[in-house]
C-alpha positions in Angstrom: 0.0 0.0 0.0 1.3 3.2 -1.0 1.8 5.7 2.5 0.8 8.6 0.3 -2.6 7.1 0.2 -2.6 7.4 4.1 -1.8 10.8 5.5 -2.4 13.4 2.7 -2.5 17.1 3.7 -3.6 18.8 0.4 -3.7 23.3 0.3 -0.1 23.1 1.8 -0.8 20.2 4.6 1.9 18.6 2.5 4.7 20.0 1.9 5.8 20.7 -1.2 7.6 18.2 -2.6 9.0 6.4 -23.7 11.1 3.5 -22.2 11.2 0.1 -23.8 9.2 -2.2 -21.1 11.7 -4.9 -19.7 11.9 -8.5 -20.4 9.7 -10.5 -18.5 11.4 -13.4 -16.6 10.3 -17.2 -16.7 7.3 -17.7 -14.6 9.2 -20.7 -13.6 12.2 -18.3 -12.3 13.0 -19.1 -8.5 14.4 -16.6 -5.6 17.6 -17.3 -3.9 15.5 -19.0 -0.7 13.1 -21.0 -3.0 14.5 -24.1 -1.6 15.0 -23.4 1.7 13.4 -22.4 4.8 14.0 -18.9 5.7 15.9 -18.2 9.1 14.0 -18.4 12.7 15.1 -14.9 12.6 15.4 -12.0 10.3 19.5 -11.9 9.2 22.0 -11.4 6.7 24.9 -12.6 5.7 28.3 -11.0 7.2 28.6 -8.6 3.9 25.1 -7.4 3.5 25.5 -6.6 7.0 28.3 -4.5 6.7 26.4 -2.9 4.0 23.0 -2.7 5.5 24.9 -0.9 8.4 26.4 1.5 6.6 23.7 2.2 4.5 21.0 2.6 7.9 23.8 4.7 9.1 23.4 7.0 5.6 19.3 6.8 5.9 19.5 8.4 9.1 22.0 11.1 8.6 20.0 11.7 5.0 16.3 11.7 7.2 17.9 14.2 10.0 19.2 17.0 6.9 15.9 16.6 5.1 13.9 17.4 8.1 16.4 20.3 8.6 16.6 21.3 5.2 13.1 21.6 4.6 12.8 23.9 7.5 15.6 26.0 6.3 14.8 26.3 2.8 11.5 28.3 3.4 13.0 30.4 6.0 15.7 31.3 3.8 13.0 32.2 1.1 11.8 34.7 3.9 14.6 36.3 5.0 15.9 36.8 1.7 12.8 38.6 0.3 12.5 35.8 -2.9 9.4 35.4 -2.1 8.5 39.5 -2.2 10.7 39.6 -5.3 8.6 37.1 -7.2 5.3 38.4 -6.0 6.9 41.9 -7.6 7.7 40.5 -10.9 4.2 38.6 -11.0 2.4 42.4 -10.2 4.3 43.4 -12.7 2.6 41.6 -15.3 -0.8 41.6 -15.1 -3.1 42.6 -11.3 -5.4 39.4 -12.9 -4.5 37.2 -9.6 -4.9 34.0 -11.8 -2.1 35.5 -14.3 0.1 36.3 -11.0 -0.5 32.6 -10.1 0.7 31.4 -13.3 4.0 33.3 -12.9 4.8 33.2 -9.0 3.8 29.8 -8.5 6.3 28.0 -10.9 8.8 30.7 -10.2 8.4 29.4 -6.4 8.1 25.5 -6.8 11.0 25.0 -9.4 13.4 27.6 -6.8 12.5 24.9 -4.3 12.8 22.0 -6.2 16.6 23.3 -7.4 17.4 23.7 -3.9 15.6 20.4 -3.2 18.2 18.8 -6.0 21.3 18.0 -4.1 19.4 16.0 -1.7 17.8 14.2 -4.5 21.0 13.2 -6.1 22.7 12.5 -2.9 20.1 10.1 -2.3 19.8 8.5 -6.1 23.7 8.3 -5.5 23.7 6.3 -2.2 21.0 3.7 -4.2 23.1 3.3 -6.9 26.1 2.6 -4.8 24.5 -0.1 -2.7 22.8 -1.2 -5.9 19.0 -0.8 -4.9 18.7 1.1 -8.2 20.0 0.8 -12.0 18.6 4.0 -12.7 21.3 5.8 -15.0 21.3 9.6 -14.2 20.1 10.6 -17.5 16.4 8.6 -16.9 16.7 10.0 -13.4 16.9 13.4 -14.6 14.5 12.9 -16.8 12.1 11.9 -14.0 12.3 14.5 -12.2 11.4 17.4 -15.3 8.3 14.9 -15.8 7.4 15.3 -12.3 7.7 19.2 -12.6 6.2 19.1 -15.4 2.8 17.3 -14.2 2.9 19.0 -11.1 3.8 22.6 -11.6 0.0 23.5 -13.2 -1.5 21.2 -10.5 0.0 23.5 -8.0 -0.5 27.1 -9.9 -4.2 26.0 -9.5 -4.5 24.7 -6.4 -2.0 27.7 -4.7 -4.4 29.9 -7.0 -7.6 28.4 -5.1 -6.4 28.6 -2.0 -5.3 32.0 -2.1 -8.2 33.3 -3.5 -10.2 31.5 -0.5 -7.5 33.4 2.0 -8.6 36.8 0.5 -12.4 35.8 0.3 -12.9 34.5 3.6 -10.2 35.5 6.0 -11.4 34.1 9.1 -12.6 30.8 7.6 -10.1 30.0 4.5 -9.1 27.1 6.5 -12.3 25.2 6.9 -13.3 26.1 3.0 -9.9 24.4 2.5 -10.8 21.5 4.1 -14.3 21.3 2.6 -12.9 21.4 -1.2 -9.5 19.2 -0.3 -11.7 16.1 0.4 -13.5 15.4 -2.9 -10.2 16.7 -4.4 -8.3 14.6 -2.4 -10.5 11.5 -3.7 -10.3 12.8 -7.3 -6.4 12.5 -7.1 -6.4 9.0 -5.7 -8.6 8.2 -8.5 -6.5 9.6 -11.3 -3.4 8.3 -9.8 -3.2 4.8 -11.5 -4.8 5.8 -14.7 -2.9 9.6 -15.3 0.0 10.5 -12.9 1.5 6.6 -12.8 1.7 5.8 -16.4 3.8 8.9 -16.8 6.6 7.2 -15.5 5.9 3.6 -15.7 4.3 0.6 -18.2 1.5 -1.6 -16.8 1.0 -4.6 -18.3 -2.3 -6.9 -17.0 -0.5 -9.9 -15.4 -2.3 -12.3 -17.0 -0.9 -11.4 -20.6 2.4 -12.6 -19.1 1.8 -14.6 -16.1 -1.3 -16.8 -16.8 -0.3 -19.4 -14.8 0.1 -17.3 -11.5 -3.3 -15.2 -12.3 -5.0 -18.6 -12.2 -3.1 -19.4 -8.6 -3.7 -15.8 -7.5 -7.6 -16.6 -8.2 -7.7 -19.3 -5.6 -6.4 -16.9 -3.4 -9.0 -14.3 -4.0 -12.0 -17.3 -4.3 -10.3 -18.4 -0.5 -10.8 -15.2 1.1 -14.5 -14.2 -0.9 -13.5 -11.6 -3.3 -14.0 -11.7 -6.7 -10.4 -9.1 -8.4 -10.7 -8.9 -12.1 -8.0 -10.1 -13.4 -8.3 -6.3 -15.5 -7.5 -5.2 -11.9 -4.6 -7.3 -11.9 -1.1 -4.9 -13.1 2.5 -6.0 -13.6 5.0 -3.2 -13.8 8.2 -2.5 -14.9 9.9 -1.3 -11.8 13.4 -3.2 -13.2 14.7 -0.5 -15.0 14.9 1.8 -12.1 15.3 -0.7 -8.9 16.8 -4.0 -7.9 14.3 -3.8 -4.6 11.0 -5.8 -4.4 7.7 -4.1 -3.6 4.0 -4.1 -4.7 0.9 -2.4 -3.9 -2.6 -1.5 -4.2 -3.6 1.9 -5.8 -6.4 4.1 -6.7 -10.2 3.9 -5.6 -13.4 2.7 -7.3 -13.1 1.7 -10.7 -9.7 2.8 -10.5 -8.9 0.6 -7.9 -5.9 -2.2 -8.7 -3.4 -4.5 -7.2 0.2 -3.8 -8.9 3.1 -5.9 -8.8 6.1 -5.1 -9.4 8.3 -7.2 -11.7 11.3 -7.3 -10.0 8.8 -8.8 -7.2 8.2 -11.5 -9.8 11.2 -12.3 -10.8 13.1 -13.3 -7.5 10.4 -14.5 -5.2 8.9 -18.1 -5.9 5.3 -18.4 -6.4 4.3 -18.8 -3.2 6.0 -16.1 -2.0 4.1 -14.1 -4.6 0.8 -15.2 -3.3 1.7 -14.7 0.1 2.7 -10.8 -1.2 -0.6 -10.3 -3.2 -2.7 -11.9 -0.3 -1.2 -9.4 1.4 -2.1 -6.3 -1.0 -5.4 -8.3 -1.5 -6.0 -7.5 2.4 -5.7 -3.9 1.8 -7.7 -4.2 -0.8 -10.6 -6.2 1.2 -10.1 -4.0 4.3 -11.1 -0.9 2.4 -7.3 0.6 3.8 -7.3 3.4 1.2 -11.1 4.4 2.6 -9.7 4.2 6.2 -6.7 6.2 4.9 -8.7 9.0 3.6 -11.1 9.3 6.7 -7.7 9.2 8.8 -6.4 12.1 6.7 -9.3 14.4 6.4 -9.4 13.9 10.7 -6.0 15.0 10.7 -6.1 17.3 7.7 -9.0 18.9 9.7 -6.6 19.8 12.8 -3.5 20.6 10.7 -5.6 23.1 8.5 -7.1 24.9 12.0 -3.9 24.7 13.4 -1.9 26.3 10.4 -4.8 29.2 10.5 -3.8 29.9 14.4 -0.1 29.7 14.1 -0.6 32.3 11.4 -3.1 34.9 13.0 0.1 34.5 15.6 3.1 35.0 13.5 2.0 37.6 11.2 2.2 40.2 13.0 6.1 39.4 14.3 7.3 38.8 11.2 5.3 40.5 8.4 7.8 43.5 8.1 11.3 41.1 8.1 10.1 38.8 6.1 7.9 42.2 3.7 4.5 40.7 3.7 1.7 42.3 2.7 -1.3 39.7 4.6 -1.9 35.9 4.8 -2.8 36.4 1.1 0.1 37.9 -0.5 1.9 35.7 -2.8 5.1 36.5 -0.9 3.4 34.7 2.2 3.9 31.1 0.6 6.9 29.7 2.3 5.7 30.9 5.6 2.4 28.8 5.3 5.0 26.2 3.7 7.5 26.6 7.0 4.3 26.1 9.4 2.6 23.4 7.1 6.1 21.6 7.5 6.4 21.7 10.7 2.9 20.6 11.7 3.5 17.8 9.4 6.8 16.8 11.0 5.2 17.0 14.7 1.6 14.8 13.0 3.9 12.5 11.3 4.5 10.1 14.1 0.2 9.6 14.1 0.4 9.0 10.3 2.9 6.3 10.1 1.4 5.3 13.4 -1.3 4.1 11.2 0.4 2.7 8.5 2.2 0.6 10.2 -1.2 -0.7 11.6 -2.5 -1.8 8.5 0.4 -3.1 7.1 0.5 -5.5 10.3 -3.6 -6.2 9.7 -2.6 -7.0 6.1 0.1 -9.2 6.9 -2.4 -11.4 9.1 -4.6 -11.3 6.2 -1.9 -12.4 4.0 -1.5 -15.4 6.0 -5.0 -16.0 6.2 -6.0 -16.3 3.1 -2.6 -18.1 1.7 -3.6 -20.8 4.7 -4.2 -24.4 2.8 -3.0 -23.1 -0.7 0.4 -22.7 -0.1 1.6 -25.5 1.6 2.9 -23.7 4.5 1.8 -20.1 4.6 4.0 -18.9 7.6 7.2 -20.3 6.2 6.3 -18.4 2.4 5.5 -15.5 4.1 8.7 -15.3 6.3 11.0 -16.5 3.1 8.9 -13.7 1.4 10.2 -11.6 3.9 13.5 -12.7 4.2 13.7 -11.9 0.4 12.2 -8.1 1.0 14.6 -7.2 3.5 18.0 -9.1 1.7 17.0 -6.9 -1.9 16.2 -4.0 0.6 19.4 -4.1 2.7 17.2 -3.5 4.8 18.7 -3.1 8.8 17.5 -5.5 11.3 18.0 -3.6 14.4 16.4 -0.1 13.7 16.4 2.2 16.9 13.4 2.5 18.7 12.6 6.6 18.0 13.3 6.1 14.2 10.2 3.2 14.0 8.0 5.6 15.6 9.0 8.9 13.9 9.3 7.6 10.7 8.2 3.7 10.0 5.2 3.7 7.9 5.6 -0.4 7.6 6.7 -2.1 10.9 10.4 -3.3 10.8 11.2 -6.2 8.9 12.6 -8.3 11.5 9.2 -8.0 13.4 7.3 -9.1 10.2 9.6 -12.0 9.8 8.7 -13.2 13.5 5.1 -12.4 13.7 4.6 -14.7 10.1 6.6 -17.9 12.1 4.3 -17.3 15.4 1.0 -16.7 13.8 -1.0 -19.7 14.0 -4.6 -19.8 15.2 -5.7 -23.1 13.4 -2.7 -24.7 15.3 -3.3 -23.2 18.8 -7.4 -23.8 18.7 -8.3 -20.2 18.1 -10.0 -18.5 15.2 -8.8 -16.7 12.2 -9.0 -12.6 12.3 -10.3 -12.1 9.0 -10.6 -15.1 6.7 -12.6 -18.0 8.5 
């Protein structure tokens, strides 16, 4: 499950952040632990040790400056007058607010995204180096000007709307806000699979290459009472970027789909697939996007009130330094960018908090519904597992106050166990959610 489906603060609540398709493997191809159990407990070998180590040791120093940074950066904005000197040049073209939009807004968003840059390469040069991606620099450049490019008039129009709701209704801007960022917020989910994702990406309906495992994956959904089509059934071509294994379920309604990637494919056996689409399939059955969005608007509710508040506060100590003309000059962007970060920094802990909920209720509905199809679902979910965290480097000993901060999934190593101790047909009790 994607964590941007869980805590989304649209209007600011977040901050602002042709390839030939790959060959498919054999659907016979095997992982490394296809014939053998995985370990009691989660572990690596002595050099992907030393390397998941060192690279924990990166992730945390590269988590601790981007939390900084993005602080920093919009303060810098303010003190330097950038914002005040593209709010001038946008006046200067046209008093049409909507024409101002069009210039200040880009003029903003790319400034941040070149100063966002050397964190972005520092990070796509630690993934190369431990080899979690192939990506060569050129198709990682490329990415990121197609990101811009989509998002840039997505931002000029929602910036422009809620601006225009700052000048209209001073006192109430915030609650408008939240009003028009829930449908919105469901339209984007929507579109998400079926616009945004095949920017970057090919899907190809697994059945058109894996037939075989579409007819095993539809014992899994007949086992647990849902009927997926196999139309909502995606393979994609995550190989060309990444050597790491993931999969997830995306979008909402008819939108709604179970993608795999094919790396995933590729090095996990068969039953190790199921166990990771039962898994997606609980998500999926347990209507987590839904409960994702009703968890966001609750906290997109208090983040929006609160970002009204802290502003009625600091406006009036730092409107001269930083030359603002109200809430809804232009110029006033990275302030409500600084405060939106912050609040999202102190709310994050209550947003992975939940993530990492129903990751763990999907993992017991993994189990569940693999239970009597794969021959032993607890040891194909913990060589799944075991496979995730190898490809991943992932470390096994992650520090308490990192999980909770910042753990959207729970740690590995605690997946790994819970899959080896999980057994309520064994122990006389009853299943969670597949009887």
């Amino acid at each position: 499950m994607k964590p941007a489906h869980i805590f989304i603060f649209l209007f600011l609540v977040a901050t602002a952040c042709a390839q030939t398709p790959s060959t498919p493997a054999p659907e016979a191809q095997q992982s490394a632990t296809a014939n053998t159990s995985a370990p009691a407990v989660y572990t690596l070998p002595p050099d992907k040790m030393a390397k998941s180590e060192a690279l924990h040791t990166l992730r945390v120093r590269m988590l601790i400056v981007g939390t900084l940074w993005s602080f920093l950066v919009p303060l810098g904005l303010l003190y330097g007058g950038i914002g005040a000197r593209f709010r001038d040049c946008a006046e200067k073209v046209s008093r049409l607010r909507f024409i101002q939009a069009l210039i200040f807004v880009p003029l903003l968003m790319l400034t941040l995204a070149a100063l966002d840059l050397p964190l972005g390469i520092w990070q796509q040069k630690v993934s190369l180096q431990y080899g979690l991606s192939v990506e060569s620099w050129g198709s990682w450049f490329l990415d990121m000007l197609k990101g811009q490019l989509v998002m840039l008039p997505v931002w000029t129009i929602l910036l422009w709307l809620l601006f225009t709701l700052i000048r209209k209704s001073p006192r109430h801007w915030w609650f408008y806000t939240w009003l028009i960022a829930m449908p919105l917020t469901a339209l984007a989910i929507f579109l998400t699979p079926l616009v945004i994702d095949t920017v970057f990406n090919n899907f190809i309906p697994l059945e058109s290459r894996r037939p075989r495992l579409v007819e095993a994956i539809e014992k899994v959904t007949q086992r647990g009472g849902l009927s997926i089509p196999r139309s909502h059934m995606y393979e994609m071509d995550a190989a060309k970027r990444y050597t790491t294994l993931n999969a997830y379920v995306t979008g909402i309604g008819a939108s709604k789909r179970v993608v795999v990637w094919d790396t995933t494919l590729q090095k996990m056996t068969q039953e190790e697939t199921l166990f990771v689409f039962g898994h997606e399939m609980g998500h999926y059955v347990l209507n987590h996007i839904y409960k994702g969005m009703a968890v966001g608007a609750v906290l997109s509710f208090a983040g929006l009130y609160l970002l009204f508040r802290i502003c009625l506060w600091m406006l009036p100590r730092f409107q001269r330094p930083w030359r603002l003309r109200g809430l809804d000059d232009w110029a006033a962007l990275p302030a409500l960018l600084l405060i939106a970060g912050i609040l999202q920094f102190l709310g994050q802990p209550l947003a992975v908090g939940f993530g990492r909920h129903v990751e763990h209720q999907a993992d017991i509905y993994g189990l569940e519904v693999t239970h009597g199809i794969n021959k032993n679902s607890q040891e194909a979910a913990a060589r799944a597992f075991q496979a995730l965290g190898e490809q991943s480097l992932s470390y096994p000993n992650p520090e308490g106050w990192l999980v909770f901060w910042y753990y959207d999934h729970p740690p590995i190593g605690e997946r790994l166990k819970f899959a080896r101790e999980y057994d309520p047909w064994g122990k006389g009790g009853e299943p969670e959610f597949v009887k």
